[in-house]
N, C-alpha and C positions, 0 to 999 in steps of 0.2 A: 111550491114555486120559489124558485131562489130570487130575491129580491136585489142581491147587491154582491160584491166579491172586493174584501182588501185582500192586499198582500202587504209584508212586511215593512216597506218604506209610505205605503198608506196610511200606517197604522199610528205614523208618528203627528199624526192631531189628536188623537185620541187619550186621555188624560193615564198612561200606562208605564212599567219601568223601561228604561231604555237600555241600549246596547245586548250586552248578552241576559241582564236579567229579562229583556223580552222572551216570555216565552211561543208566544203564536209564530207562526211563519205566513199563516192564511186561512182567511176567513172563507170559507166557505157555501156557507147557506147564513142568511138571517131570515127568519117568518116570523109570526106573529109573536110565537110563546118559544121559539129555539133558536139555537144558534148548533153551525157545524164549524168546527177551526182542524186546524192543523200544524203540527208542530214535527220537523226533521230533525231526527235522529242521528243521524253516519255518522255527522259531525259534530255532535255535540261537544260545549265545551268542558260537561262535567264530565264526562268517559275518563279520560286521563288524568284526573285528579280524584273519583267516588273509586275508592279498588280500584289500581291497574292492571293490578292479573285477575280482577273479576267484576270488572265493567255492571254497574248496576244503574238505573236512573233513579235517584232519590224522590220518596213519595213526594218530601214535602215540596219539590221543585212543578208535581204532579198535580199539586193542592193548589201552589199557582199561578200555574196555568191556565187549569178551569176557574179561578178567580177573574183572573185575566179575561176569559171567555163571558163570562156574565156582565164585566164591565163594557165590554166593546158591544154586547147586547143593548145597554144600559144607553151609552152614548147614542149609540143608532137612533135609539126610538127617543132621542131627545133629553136625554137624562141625564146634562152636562155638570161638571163638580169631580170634585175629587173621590173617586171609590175608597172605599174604606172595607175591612173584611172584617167582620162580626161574630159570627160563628160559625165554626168549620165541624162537619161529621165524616170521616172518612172510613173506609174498606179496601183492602188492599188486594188483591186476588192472584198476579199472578207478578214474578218481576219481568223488569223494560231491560232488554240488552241493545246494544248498539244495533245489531242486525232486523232487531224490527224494525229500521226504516224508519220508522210514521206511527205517531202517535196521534189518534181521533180522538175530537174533543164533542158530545154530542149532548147538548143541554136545553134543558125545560129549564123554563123561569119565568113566575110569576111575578107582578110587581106589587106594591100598595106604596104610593107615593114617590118617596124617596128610596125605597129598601125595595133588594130584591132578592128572592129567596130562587136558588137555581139548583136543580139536580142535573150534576153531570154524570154521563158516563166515559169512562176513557177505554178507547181499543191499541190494539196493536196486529196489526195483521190478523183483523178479524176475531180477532179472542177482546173479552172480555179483563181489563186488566185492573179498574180500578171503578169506584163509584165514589164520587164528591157530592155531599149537601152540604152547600154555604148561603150565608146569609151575608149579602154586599148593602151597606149605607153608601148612597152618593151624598155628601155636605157640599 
């Protein structure tokens, strides 16, 4: 059951980097233990600066994001403060080109107080493109 829906100019009470280092475009689903976001691609502003003549989306821009995603998790459910990221595990699976559109952002996260330990996984048109385990402190 989808609980609530930001979009990009919502998102700016949410304690997260601004302008283009935002990376969400939209929040999608938040439930109990997940979160669903989304982030557009066409225009992105690293295209034309990562490779010109071979457009790639940089993992770590990918790392975060779904950071980004566990914080606005984090916020929701009351978890006000500054996020902090703690330990990052990643896997890289396949590369982001401009032409996938849309990057999913679809994450488990459990809490224990202050910290919250999130497994994302990231799509792109359906394909399986990356998988994120980070652990986020709010102070």
């Amino acid at each position: 059951m989808t609980e609530l829906v930001y979009d990009r100019s919502s998102l700016a009470q949410v304690y997260l980097p601004v302008e283009q280092m935002l990376q969400i475009d939209r929040v999608i689903e938040l439930t109990g233990d997940s979160v669903r976001c989304e982030m557009d691609l066409s225009l992105h502003w690293v295209f034309p600066l990562h490779f010109p003549k071979d457009p790639i989306f940089p993992a770590c821009l990918m790392i975060e994001a779904a950071g980004q995603a566990i914080a606005i998790w984090a916020w929701h459910y009351r978890l006000e403060g500054k996020p902090r990221l703690a330990r990052v595990g990643a896997s890289f699976e396949a590369p982001v080109r401009p032409m996938d559109e849309v990057l999913t952002f679809v994450g488990k996260i459990r809490r224990r107080r202050n910290i919250c330990l999130g497994l994302v996984e990231i799509f792109a048109n359906g394909r399986r493109v990356a998988r994120v385990e980070e652990t986020l402190v709010v102070v």
